[in-house]
C-alpha positions as CSV (number, residue, x, y, z in Angstrom):
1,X,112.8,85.1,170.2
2,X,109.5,86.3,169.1
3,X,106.7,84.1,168.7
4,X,106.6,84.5,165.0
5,X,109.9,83.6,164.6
6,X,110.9,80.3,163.3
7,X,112.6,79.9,166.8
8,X,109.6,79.9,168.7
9,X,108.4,77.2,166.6
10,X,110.9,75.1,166.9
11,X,110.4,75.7,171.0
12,X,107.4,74.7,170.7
13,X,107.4,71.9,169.2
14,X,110.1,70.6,171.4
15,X,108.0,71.5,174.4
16,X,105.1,69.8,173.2
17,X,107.5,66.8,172.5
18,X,108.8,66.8,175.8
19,X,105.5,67.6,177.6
20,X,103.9,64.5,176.3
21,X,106.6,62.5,176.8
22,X,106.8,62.9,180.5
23,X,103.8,61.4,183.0
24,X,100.8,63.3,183.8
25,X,101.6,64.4,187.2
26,X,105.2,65.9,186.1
27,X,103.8,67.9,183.0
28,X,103.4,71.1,184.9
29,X,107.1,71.0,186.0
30,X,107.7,70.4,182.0
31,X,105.6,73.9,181.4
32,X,107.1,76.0,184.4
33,X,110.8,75.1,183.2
34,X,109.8,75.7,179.8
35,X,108.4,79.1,180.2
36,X,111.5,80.1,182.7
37,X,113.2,79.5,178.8
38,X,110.9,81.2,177.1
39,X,111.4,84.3,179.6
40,X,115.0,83.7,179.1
41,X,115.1,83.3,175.2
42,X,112.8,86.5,174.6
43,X,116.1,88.5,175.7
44,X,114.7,88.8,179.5
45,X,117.0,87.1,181.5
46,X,118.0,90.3,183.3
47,X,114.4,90.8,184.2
48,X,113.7,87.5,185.8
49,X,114.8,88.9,189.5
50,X,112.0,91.2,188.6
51,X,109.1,88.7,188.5
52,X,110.5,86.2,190.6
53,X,110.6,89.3,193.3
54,X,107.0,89.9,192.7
55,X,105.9,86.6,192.2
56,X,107.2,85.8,195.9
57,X,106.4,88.9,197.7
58,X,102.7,88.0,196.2
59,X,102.6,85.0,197.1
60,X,104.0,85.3,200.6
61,X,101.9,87.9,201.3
62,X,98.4,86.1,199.9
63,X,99.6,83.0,202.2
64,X,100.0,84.9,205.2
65,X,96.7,86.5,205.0
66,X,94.9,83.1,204.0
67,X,96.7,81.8,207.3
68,X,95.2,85.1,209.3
69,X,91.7,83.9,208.1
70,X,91.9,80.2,209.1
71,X,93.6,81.5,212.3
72,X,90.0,84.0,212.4
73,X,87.6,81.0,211.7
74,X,88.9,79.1,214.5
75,X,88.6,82.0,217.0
76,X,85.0,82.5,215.5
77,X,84.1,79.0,216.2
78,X,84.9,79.0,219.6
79,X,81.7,78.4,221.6
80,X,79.9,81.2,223.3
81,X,81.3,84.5,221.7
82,X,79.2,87.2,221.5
83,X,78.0,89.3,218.5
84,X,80.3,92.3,219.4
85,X,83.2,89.6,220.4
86,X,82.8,88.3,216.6
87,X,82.9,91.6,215.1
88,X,86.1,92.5,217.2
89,X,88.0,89.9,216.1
90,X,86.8,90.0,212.6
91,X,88.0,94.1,212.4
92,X,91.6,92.4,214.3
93,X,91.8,90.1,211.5
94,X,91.2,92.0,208.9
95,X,93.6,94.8,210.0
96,X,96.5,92.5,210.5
97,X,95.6,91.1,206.9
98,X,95.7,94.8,205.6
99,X,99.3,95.5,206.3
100,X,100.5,92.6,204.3
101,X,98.0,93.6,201.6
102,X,99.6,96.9,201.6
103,X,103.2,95.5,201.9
104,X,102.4,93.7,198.8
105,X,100.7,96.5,197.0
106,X,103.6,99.0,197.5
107,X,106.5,97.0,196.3
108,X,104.8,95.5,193.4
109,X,102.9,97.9,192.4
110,X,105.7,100.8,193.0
111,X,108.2,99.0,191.0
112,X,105.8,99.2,188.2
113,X,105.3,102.5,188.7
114,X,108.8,103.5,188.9
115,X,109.7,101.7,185.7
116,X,106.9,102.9,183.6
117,X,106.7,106.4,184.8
118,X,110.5,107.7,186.1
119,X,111.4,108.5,182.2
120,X,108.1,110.2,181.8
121,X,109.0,112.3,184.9
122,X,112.1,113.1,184.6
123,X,111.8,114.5,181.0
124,X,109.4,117.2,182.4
125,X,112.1,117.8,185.3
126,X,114.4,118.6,182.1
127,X,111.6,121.1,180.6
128,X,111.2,122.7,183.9
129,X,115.1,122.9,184.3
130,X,115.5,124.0,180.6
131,X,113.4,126.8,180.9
132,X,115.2,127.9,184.0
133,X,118.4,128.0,183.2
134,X,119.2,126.1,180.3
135,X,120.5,122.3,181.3
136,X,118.7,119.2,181.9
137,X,120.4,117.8,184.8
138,X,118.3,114.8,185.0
139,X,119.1,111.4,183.8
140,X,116.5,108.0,183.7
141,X,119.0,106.0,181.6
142,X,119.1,103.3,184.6
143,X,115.4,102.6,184.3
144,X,114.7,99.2,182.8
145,X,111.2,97.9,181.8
146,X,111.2,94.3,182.5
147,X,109.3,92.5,179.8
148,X,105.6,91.8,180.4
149,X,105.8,93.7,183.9
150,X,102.3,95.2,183.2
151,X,101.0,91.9,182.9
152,X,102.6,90.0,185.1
153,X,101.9,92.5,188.0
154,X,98.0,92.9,187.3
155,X,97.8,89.3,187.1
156,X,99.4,88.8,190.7
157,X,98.0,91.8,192.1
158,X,94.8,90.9,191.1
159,X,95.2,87.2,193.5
160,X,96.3,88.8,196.6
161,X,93.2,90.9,196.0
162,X,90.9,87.8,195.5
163,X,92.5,86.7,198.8
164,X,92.3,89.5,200.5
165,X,88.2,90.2,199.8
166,X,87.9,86.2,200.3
167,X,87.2,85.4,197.1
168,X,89.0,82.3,196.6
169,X,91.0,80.5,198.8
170,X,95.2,80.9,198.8
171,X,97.4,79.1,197.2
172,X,99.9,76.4,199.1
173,X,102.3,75.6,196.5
174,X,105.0,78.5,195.5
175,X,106.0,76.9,191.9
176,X,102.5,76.1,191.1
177,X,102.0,79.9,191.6
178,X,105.0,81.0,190.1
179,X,104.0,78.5,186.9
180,X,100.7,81.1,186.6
181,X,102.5,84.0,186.6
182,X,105.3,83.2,183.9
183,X,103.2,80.7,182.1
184,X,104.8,81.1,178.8
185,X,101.7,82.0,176.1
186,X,100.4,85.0,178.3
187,X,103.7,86.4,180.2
188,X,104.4,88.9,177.7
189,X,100.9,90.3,176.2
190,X,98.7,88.5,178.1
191,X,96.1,87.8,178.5
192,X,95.9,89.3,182.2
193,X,94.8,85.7,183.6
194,X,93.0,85.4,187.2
195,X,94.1,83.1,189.4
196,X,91.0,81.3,189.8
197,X,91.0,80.5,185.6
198,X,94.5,79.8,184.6
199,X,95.7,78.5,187.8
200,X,92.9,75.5,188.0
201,X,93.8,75.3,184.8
202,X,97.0,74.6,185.1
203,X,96.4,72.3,188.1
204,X,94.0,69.6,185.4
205,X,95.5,66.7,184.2
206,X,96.6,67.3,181.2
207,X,96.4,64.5,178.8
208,X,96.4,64.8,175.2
209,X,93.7,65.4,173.0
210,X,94.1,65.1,169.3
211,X,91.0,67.0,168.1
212,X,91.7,69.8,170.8
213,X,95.6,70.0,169.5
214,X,93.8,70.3,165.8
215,X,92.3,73.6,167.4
216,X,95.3,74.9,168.6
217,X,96.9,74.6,165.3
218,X,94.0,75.9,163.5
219,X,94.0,78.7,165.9
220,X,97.9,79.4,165.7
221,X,97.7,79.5,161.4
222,X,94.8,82.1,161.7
223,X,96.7,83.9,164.5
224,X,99.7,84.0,162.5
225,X,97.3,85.0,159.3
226,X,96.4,88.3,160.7
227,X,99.9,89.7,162.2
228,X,102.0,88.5,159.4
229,X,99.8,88.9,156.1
230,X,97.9,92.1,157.4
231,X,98.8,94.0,160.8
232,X,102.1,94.0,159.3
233,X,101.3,94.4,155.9
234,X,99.4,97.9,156.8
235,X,101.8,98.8,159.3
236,X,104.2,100.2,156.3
237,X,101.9,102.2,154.7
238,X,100.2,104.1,158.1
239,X,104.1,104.6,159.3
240,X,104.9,106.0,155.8
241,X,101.8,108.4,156.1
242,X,102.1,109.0,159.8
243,X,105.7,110.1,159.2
244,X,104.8,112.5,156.5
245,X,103.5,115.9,156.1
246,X,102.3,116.9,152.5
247,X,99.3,114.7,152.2
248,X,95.8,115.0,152.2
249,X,92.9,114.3,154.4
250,X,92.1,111.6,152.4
251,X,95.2,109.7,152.7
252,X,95.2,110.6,156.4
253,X,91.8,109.3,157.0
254,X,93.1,105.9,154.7
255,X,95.5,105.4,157.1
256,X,93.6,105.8,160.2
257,X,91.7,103.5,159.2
258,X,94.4,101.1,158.5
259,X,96.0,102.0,162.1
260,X,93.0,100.5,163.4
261,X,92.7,98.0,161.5
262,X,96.4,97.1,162.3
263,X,96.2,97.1,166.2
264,X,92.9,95.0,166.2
265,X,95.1,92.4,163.5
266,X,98.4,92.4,165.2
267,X,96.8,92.4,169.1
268,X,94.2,89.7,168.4
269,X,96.5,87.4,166.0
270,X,98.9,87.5,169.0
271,X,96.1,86.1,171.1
272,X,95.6,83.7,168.8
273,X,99.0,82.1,168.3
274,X,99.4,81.9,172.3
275,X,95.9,80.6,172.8
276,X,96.3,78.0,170.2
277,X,99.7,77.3,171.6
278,X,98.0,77.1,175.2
279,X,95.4,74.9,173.8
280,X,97.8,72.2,172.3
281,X,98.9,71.6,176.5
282,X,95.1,71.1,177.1
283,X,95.2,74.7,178.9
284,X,92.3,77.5,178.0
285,X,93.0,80.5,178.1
286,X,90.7,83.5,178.6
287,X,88.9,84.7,175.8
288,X,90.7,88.5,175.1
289,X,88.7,89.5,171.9
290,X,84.9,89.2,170.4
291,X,85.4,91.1,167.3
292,X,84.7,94.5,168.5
293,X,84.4,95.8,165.4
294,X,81.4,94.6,165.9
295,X,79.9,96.8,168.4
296,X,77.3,99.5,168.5
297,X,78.2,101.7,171.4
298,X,81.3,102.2,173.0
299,X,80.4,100.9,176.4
300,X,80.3,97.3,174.2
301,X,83.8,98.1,172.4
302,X,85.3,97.8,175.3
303,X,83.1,94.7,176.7
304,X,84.8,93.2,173.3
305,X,88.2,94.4,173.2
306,X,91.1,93.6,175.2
307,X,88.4,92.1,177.8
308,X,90.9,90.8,180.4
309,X,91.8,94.1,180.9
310,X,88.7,96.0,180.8
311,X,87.7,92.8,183.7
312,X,90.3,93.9,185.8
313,X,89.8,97.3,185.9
314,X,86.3,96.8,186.2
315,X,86.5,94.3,189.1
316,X,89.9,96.0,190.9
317,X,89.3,99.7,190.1
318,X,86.0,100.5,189.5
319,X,84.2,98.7,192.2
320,X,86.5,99.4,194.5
321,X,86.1,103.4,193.8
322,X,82.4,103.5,193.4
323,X,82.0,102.0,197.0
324,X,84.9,103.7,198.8
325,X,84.5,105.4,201.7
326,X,85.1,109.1,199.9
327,X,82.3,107.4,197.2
328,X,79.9,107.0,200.1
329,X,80.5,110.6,201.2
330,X,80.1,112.5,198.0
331,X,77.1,110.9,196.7
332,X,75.9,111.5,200.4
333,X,76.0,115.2,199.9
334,X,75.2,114.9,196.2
335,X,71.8,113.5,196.8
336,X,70.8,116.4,199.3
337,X,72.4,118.5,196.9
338,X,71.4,117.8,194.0
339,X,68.5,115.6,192.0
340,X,68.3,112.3,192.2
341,X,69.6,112.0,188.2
342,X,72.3,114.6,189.3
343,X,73.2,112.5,192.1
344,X,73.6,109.0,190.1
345,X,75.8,111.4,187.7
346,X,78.2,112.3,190.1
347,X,78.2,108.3,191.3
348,X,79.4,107.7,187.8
349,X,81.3,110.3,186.3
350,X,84.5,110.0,189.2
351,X,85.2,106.4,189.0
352,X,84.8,106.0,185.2
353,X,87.2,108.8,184.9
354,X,89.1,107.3,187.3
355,X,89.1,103.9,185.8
356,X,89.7,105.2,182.5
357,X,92.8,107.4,183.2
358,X,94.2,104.5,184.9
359,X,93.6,102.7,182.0
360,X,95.2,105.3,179.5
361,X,98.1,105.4,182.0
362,X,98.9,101.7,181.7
363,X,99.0,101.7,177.8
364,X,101.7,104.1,178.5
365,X,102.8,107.3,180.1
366,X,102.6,111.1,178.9
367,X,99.8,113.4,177.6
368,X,98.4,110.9,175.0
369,X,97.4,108.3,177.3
370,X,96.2,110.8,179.2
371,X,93.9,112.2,176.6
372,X,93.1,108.7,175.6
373,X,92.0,107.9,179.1
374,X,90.0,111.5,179.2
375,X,89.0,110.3,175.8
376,X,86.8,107.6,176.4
377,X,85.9,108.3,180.0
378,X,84.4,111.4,178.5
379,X,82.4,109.1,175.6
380,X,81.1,106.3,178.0
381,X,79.9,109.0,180.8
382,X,77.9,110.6,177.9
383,X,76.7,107.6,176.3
384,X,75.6,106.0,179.6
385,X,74.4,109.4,181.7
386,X,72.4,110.5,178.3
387,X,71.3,107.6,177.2
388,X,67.2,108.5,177.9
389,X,68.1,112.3,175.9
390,X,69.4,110.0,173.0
391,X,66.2,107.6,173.2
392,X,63.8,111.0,173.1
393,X,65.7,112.3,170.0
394,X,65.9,108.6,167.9
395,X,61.3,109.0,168.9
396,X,61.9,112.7,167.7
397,X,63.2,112.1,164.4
398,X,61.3,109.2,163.9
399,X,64.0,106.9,163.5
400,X,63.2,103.1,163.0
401,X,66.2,101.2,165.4
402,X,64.9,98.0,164.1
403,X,66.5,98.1,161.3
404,X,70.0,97.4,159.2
405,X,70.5,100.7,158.2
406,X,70.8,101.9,161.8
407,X,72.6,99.1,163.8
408,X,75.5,99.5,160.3
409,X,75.6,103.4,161.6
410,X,75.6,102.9,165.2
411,X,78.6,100.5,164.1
412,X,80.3,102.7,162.0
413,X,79.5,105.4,164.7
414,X,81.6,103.1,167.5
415,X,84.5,102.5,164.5
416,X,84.7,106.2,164.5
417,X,85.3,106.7,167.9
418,X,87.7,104.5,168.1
419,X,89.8,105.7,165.1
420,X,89.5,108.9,166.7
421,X,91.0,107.6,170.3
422,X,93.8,106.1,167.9
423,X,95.1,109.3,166.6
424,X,95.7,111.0,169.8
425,X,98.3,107.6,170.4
426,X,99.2,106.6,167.4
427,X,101.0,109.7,165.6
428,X,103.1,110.1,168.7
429,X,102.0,113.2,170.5
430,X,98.1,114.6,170.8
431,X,99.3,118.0,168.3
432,X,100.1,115.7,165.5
433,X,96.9,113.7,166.1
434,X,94.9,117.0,166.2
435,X,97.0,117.8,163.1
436,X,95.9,115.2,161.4
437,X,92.1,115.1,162.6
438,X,92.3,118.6,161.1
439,X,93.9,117.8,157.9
440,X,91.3,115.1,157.2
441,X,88.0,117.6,158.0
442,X,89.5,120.6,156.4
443,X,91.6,118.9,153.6
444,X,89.8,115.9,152.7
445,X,90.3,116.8,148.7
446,X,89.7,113.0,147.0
447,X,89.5,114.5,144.0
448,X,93.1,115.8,144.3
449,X,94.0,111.9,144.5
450,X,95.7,109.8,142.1
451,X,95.9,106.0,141.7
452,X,99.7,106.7,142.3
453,X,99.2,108.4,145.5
454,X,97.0,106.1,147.0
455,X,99.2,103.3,147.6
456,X,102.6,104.5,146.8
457,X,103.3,104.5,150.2
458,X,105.3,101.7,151.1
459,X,102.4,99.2,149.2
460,X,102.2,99.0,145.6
461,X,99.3,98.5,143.8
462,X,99.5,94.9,144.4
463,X,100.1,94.6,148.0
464,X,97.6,97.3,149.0
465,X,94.7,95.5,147.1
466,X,96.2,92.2,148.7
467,X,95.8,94.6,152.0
468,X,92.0,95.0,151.5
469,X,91.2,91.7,150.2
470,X,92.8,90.3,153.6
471,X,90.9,93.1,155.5
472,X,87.1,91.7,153.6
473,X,88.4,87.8,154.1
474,X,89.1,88.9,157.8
475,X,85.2,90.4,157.9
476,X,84.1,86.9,156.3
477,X,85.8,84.6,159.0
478,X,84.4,87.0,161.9
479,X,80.9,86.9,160.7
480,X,81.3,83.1,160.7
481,X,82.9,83.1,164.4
482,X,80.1,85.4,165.4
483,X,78.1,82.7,164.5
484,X,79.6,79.0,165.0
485,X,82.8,77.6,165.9
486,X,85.1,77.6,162.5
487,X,87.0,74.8,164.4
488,X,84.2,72.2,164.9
489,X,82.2,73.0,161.6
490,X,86.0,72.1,159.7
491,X,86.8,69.3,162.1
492,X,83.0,68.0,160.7
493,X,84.1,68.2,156.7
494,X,86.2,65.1,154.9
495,X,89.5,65.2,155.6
496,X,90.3,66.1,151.8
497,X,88.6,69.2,152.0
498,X,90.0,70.0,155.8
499,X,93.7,69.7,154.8
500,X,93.3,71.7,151.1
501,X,91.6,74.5,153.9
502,X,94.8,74.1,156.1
503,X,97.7,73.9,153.1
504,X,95.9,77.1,151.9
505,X,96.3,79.0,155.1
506,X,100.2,77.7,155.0
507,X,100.9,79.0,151.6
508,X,99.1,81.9,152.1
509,X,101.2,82.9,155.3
510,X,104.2,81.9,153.9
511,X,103.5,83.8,150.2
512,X,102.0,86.9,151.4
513,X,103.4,86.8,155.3
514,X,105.5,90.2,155.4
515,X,108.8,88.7,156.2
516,X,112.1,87.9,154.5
517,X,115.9,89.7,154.1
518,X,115.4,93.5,154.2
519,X,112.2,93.2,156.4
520,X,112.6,95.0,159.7
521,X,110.2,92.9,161.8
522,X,107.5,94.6,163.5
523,X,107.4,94.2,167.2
524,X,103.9,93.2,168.5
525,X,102.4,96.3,169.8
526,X,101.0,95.4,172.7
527,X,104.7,94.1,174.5
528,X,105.2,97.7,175.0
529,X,102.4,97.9,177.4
């Protein structure tokens, strides 16, 4: 069951039914034992040992530590303890509540590990053992990826961590935690929820709301809009080019284009549907999108995009390395070393790197990711450690940054980049993205193109101009969103002109929604991750 499907509809609408039906105080069971059949109907029932496993070792481990604090205050409050007293049992405390951190992090995180990254590691075993003496001995067949492990596990992870750095207080109640980490709209995709969000979330009453359930439609139809009418609409044509040799640059650089197009459309419309979904319970989810395509540097693409994850990694990874004890040392010895602008390089460069290879790493394993990672951490060390060189140059050249001309490059500039960190992914190894980066500079040749070979490529002529009308109609609503809320400005119209709005969306989805007998259904591409 996909959430596109007319199954997940119908679940829906029974678990809405349902929800409401029951009293206020019970609707949270309503939600946990509908999610545990969500899990169960997505084809996962083999993988619920997996995040019932890390869902109780987290959650054992984040109440024993919480109890290791309140067993800490009350030492601390005992009357006449020295300063040095204090600090020894604070340093007692705090090492006893390490080893269950650590407990925690190794099984949870090491079974993600091993999933993800045994098949990666065992292929190069085969290589090494190939070129050796001719066999590959090794076999990963037994590795399983349980659905929505990545998510599920950065979610948790990221509690026990909350916990841990005393952040937010632990949580009593093992179904109440278990409820946030299987919650049904973000287990497989996300968004990676904290603890102190979703879970207080979940804990409201939740009564119902008719104008907030409006939303949630609203939401759902647009959500639905942009996987179904275009992410999978250009999805045929950039696999039909991708899986091609004999064209030109300029249908190569048509179809990058497209590719990004198609992750932003088929990424955000998922957050859309489950957020809309989410939203008809009287739970908010967090915000995972804010139209990136809207940025101007890269540093702000990835403020925009996928924010959840870019939080966590910030907040979990980056923090955590730039303060570390090795951290401490090396910009130590950088500063005596080096100038003091050499020094705050060196204090940057390792745990963006570091943060960013992690981060090419969880979108998947193998050289790409590991470019991708490279990639960026490369782009947002030289935007950020050259950013004074770049302001000299714009004064230079005389350039007026005021202007429309210059915030439309600057965008276009940030497009680029990311098309670019697309084709090392997206073609399925770095060569053919390299390939095809050279294709497009070398063999751009337009004027070798005909009308036929444009979009006779999976599209005809009618569905790829339906493709870039749907492409300028999703620029129209962003620009609106960047501005108001859709949603309140529609619920403010007659009701006439607020249902003709909704019936349109309907028909549209249903007429141009790529669906239907002989349609293999696109997978969203994020459940991968």
């Amino acid at each position: 069951m996909t959430i596109t499907s007319v199954s997940f509809l119908v679940f829906l609408a029974a678990t809405v039914l349902v929800f409401y039906i029951c009293p206020v105080r019970f609707r949270w069971i309503v939600l946990l034992v509908a999610s545990l059949c969500f899990y169960i109907l997505a084809g996962a029932v083999q993988f619920l040992p997996f995040i019932v496993f890390t869902s109780l070792v987290v959650w054992l481990c984040a109440f024993r530590i919480g109890k290791l604090y309140e067993e800490q205050d009350e030492k601390l409050r005992a009357p006449g303890l020295e300063r040095s007293q204090k600090k020894a049992i604070r340093e007692e405390y705090k090492k006893k509540a390490k080893r269950f951190l650590l407990l925690a992090l190794v099984l949870c995180v090491g079974i993600l590990c091993v999933t993800k990254f045994t098949k990666y590691v065992v292929n190069y075993l085969n290589l090494l053992t190939q070129a050796l003496n001719g066999s590959a001995p090794f076999s990963a067949e037994w590795v399983i990826v349980p659905l929505g492990i990545s998510y599920y596990t950065f979610s948790t992870v990221g509690y026990l961590l909350d916990v841990y750095w005393k952040r937010y207080s632990y949580e009593k109640s093992f179904p109440r935690f278990f409820l946030y980490a299987i919650y049904f709209p973000h287990i497989i995709q996300g968004p990676i929820s904290r603890y102190n969000l979703l879970g207080q979330e979940l804990k409201k009453e939740l009564r119902f709301d008719s104008q907030r359930v409006a939303f949630g439609l609203e939401l759902m139809l647009w959500g639905f809009f942009k996987k179904m009418v275009i992410a999978d609409r250009l999805n045929i044509y950039v696999s039909n080019i991708y899986d091609g040799n004999d064209y030109t640059g300029s249908l190569f650089l048509i179809a990058a284009i497209f590719d990004a197009f198609q992750i932003y459309t088929d990424f955000s419309g998922y957050m859309d549907i489950v957020s809309g979904a989410s939203q008809i319970f009287g739970v908010t989810l967090e915000k995972n999108f804010n139209h990136p395509f809207f940025s101007e540097t890269v540093p702000e693409f990835w403020r925009r995009w996928h924010m959840t994850l870019g939080g966590w990694f910030k907040d979990y990874v980056y923090y955590p390395c730039s303060i570390s004890g090795f951290m401490k040392s090396l910009n130590k010895k950088a500063k005596s070393a080096l100038s003091d602008r050499g020094a705050r390089f060196v204090a940057v460069v390792i745990p963006v790197f570091v943060t960013w290879v992690l981060t090419g790493l969880w979108h998947g394993t193998g050289t790409p990711y590991v470019c991708w990672g490279l990639y960026y951490g490369t782009l947002i060390t030289i935007s950020t450690a050259f950013a004074p060189e770049f302001q000299k140059i714009n004064k230079l050249l005389k350039i007026n940054t005021d202007c429309f001309s210059w915030h439309l490059f600057r965008k276009l500039r940030t497009f680029a980049c990311f098309v670019g960190g697309r084709l090392l992914t997206s073609p399925g190894s770095v060569r053919r993205g390299l390939l095809i980066v050279k294709t497009i500079i070398f063999g751009f040749a337009p004027w070798y193109i005909t009308e036929g070979d444009i979009y006779n490529h999976g599209l005809n002529l009618a569905n790829f101009w339906l493709a870039l009308i749907c492409l300028l109609v999703l620029w129209a609503v962003s620009m609106m969103q960047e501005r108001f809320s859709i949603g309140e400005k529609l619920a403010g119209q007659n009701i006439v002109f607020r249902w003709i709005i909704i019936y349109l969306a309907i028909f549209a989805i249903l007429i141009f929604g790529v669906y239907g007998i002989g349609y293999d259904a696109t997978a969203f591409l994020y459940e991968q991750f």
